[in-house]
Structures are given as C-alpha cells and as structure tokens.
N, C-alpha and C positions, 0 to 999 in steps of 0.2 A: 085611320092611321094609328096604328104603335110605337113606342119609344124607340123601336130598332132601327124600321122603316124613317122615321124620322131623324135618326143621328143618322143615318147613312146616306140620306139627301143632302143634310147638312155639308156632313164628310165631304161626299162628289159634285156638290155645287151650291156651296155656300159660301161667304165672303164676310170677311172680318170687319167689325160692324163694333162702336162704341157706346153703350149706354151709361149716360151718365145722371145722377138724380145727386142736385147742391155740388158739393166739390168732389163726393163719391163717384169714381168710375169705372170700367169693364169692359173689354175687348171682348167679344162677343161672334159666334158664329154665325149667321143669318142670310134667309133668303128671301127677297123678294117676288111677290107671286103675281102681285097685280099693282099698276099703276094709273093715274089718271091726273090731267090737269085740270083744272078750275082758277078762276079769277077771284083775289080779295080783294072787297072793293072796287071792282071792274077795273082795277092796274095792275097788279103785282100777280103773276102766274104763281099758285100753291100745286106741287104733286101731292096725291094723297095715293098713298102705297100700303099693301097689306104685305105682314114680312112676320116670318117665323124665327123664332129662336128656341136655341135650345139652356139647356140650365147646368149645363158642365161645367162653364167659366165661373159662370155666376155663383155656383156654390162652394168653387176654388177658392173665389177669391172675398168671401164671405161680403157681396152685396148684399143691398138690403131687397131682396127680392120680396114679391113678385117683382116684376115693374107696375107703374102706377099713371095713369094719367098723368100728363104735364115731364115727365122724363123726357130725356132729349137723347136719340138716338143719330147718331151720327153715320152716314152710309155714301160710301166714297167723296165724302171730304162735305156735303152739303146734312146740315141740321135739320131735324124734323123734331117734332113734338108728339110726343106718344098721347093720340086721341082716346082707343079702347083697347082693354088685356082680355084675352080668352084664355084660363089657363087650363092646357092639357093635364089628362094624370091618367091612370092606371090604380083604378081603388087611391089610397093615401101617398103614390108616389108619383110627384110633377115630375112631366118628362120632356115640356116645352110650353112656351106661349106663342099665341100667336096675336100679333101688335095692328091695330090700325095706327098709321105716324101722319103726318101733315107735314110739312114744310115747302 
C-alpha cells in the first residue's frame, strides 16, 4: 500500500476517530480492518481491533505524533488503548500508521 491508495480508503471509508495521549487530543480519520473479542479475566468482553490512520490531522494540529502505546483512541463513542504502532512511510515521509487498540 501507498500514501495515495491509502488517503483514498481513508477518504471513501473511513470514520472519525479520536486520539488522545494526557489532555492532548485529535480527531482523526480511521478504519478498522479487523476485530476480535476475548475475555479479561474470564468477565469483562475486550475487542482487540487493527485500525489505520492516517497523519493529515495529526500534523494539522501539531500532536505529538507518532502515537505510542498506552494512547487512548476513541471509535464510535467506546475507548481503546493503543497496544502496537506500525508506522508507514515512503523513504523519510510517514504517510500512515497502522494501530493494534484493545478496549
């Protein structure tokens, strides 16, 4: 995948999505690509979901990017915790990550 191909996914089916890391936050375009549930604890159902973002917003609004483990991304109103960042580039220019979250 390329920076193109990817903003254009984004574009055509992506959904507005919040990262926040402390009191810093960012509305964010993003798609989820895979989901799963699992038990904490044998009570509490966790989804663990892989979800792509891209770095538009993020560089608008001068976050502290990358994102980082422990970031808390928000996706239609339920919390997750950002597990792992893979970050996309093109030689020296990021042009997306792609998040394992939990919540």
């Amino acid at each position: 995948m390329n920076k193109a191909r990817h903003d254009a996914v984004l574009a055509l089916h992506g959904e507005a999505m919040t990262l926040t890391r402390g009191a810093t936050s960012v509305v964010v375009r993003g798609k989820v690509y895979r989901a799963a549930e699992s038990d904490l604890a044998g009570a509490l159902p966790q989804q663990e979901r892989h979800v792509r973002i891209g770095t538009a917003e993020i560089l608008a609004a001068s976050w502290p990017a990358p994102p980082v483990k422990g970031d808390r991304l928000v996706i239609a109103g339920k919390t997750h915790l950002v597990q792992s960042v893979d970050t996309r580039s093109d030689g020296s220019t990021v042009w997306g990550y792609f998040l394992k979250v939990k919540g």
